[in-house]
C-alpha positions in Angstrom: 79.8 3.7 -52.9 76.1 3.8 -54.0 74.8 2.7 -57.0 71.7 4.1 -58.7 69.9 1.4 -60.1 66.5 1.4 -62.2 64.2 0.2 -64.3 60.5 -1.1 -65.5 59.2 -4.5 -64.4 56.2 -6.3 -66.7 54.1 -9.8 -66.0 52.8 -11.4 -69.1 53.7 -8.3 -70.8 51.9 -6.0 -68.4 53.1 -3.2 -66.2 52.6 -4.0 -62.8 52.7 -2.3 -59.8 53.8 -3.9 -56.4 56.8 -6.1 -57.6 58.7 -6.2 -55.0 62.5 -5.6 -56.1 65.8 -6.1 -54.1 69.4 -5.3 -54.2 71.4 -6.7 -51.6 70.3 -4.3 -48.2 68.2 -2.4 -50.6 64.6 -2.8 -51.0 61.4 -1.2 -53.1 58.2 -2.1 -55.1 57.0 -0.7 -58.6 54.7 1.9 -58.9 51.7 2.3 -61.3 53.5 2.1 -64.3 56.1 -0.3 -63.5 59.1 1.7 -62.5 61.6 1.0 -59.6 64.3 2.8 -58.3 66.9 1.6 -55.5 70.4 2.5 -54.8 72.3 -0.4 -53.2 76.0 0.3 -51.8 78.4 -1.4 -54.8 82.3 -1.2 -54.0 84.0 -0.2 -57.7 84.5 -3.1 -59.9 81.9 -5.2 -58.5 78.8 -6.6 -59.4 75.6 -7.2 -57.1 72.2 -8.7 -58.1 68.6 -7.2 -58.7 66.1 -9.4 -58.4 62.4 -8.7 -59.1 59.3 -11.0 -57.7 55.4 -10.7 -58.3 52.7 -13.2 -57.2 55.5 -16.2 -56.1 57.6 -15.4 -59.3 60.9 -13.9 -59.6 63.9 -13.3 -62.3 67.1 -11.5 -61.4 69.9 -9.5 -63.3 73.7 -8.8 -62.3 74.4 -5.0 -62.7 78.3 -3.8 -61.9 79.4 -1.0 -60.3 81.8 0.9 -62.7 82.1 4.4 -61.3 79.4 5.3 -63.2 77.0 5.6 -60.5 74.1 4.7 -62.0 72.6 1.1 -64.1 69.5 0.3 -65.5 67.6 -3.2 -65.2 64.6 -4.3 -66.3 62.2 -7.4 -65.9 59.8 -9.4 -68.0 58.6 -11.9 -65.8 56.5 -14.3 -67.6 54.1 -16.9 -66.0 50.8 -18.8 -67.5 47.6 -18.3 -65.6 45.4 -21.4 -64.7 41.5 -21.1 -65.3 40.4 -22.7 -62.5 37.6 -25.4 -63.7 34.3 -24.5 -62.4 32.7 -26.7 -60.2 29.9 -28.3 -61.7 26.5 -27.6 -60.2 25.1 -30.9 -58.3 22.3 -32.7 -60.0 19.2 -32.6 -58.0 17.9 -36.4 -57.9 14.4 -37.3 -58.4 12.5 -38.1 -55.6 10.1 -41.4 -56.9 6.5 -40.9 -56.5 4.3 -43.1 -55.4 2.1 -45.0 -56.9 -1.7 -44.5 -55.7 -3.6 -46.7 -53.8 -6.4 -48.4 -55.4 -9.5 -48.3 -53.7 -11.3 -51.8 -53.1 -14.1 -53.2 -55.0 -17.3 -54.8 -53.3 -17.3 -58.1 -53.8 -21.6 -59.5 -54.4 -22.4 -61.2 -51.4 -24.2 -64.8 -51.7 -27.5 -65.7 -52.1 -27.8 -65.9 -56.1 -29.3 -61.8 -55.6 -27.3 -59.5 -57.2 -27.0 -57.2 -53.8 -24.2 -55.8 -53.3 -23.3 -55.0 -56.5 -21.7 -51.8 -57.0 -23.2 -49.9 -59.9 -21.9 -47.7 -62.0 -23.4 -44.6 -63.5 -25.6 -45.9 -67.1 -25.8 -43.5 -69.7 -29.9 -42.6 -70.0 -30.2 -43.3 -73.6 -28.7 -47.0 -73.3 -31.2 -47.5 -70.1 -34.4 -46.8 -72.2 -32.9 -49.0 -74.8 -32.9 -51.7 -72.4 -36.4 -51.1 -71.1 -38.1 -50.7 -74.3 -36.3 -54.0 -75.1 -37.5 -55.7 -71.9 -41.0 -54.4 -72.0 -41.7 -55.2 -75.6 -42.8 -51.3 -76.2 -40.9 -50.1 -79.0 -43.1 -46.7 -79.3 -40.9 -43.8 -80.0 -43.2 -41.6 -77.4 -43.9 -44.5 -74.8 -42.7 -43.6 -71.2 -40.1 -44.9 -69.8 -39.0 -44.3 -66.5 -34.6 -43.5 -66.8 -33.7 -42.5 -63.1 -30.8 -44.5 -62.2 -29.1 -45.1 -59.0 -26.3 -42.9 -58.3 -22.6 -44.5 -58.7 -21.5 -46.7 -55.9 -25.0 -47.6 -54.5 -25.6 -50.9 -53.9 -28.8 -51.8 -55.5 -31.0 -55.7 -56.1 -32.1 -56.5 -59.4 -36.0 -57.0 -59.4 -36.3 -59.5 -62.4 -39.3 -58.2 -64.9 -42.8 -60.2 -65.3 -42.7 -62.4 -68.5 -44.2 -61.1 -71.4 -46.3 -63.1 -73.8 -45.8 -62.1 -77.2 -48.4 -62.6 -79.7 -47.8 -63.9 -82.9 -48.0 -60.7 -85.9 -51.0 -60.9 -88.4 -50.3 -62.6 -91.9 -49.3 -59.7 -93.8 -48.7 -61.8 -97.1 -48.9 -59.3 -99.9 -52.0 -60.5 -102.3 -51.3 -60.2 -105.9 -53.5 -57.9 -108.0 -55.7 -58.9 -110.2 -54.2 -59.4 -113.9 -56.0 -56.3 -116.2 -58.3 -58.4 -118.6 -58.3 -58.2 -122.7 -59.9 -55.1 -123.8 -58.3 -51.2 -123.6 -54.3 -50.6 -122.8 -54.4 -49.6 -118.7 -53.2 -46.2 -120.2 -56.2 -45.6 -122.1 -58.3 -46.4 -119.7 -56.6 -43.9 -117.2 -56.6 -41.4 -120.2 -60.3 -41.7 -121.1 -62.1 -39.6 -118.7 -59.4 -36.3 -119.4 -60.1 -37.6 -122.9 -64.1 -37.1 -122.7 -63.3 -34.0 -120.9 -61.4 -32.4 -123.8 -64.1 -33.3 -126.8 -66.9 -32.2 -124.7 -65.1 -28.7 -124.4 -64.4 -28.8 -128.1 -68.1 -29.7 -128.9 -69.1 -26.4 -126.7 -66.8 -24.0 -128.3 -67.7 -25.1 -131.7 -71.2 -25.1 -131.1 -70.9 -21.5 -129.8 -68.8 -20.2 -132.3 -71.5 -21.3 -135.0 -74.2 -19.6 -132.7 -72.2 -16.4 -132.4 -72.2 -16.7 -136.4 -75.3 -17.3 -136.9 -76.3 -14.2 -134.5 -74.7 -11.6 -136.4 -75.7 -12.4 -139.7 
């Protein structure tokens, strides 16, 4: 005779729909809470099994048929979940640069010249230092001539004419004279300012008697 059987079905807890459940020649899944309903054929007195399976895992329970036409069975299955470890991003390795090239140097060629020489660029101020140096002019407003040969051009040194130098003047310092015995040097710088000021006392007292003498 049949037997109603029913029930809920969870995962981890979870109501799940699509667990498949099964009962000897009777098959069905859960719906979207869980719930399952099949009704096996169960002679009276016996017992048949339910078993319920989700994602490769299963449980099962033993139901008997006792005239009552109906049981009830439910299912926890419970299962841990792997995290599947990320796959770590490949490194990206360097790629080595290389190093540059240095560009040759021109060696002098022989001779005891100094052709060939590559020359760099001179600043202008240490150039006329140089010149005034060589020339033996030392004026502050002399002319000297700083155009200079680009950088790389091969240029020959022309060696300068030799330069007689004449020997300075004597420039010893003479001594002054030693003042002789008579006034102190400041009276004798004081004097004239001195004359000056008694000869304008003289005239104002002389006028002032005038004046005086006028009015009486």
């Amino acid at each position: 005779m049949p037997l109603f059987i029913s029930g809920h079905v969870t995962v981890n807890g979870q109501a799940v729909q699509g667990a498949s459940v099964s009962a000897g020649n009777s098959h069905t899944t859960t719906d979207g809470s869980g719930f399952y309903q099949l009704s096996p054929s169960v002679a009276n007195g016996s017992g048949i099994t339910v078993t319920a399976s989700y994602d490769g895992h299963q449980q099962s329970s033993s139901v008997t048929q006792n005239m009552q036409g109906s049981a009830t069975a439910d299912f926890a299955i419970t299962y841990s979940t792997a995290t599947p470890t990320p796959t770590p991003a490949p490194t990206a390795t360097p790629t080595a640069t290389p190093a540059p090239t240095p560009a040759p140097t021109s060696a002098p060629s022989g001779g005891g010249g100094t052709s060939g020489v590559t020359v760099p660029t001179i600043i202008p101020t240490v150039a006329t230092n140089l010149t005034k140096n060589m020339t033996g002019n030392t004026s502050a407003n002399a002319p000297v001539n700083t155009t200079l040969p680009s950088a790389g051009t091969n240029v020959t040194a022309t060696p300068e004419p030799s330069q007689i130098v004449h020997p300075a003047p004597d420039q010893t310092a003479t001594a002054a004279p030693a003042p002789g015995p008579g006034l102190p040097g400041w009276f004798g710088q004081a004097l004239p300012y001195l004359l000056v000021l008694l000869l304008m006392i003289a005239a104002g007292t002389t006028g002032y008697y005038l004046g005086k003498r006028a009015r009486k």
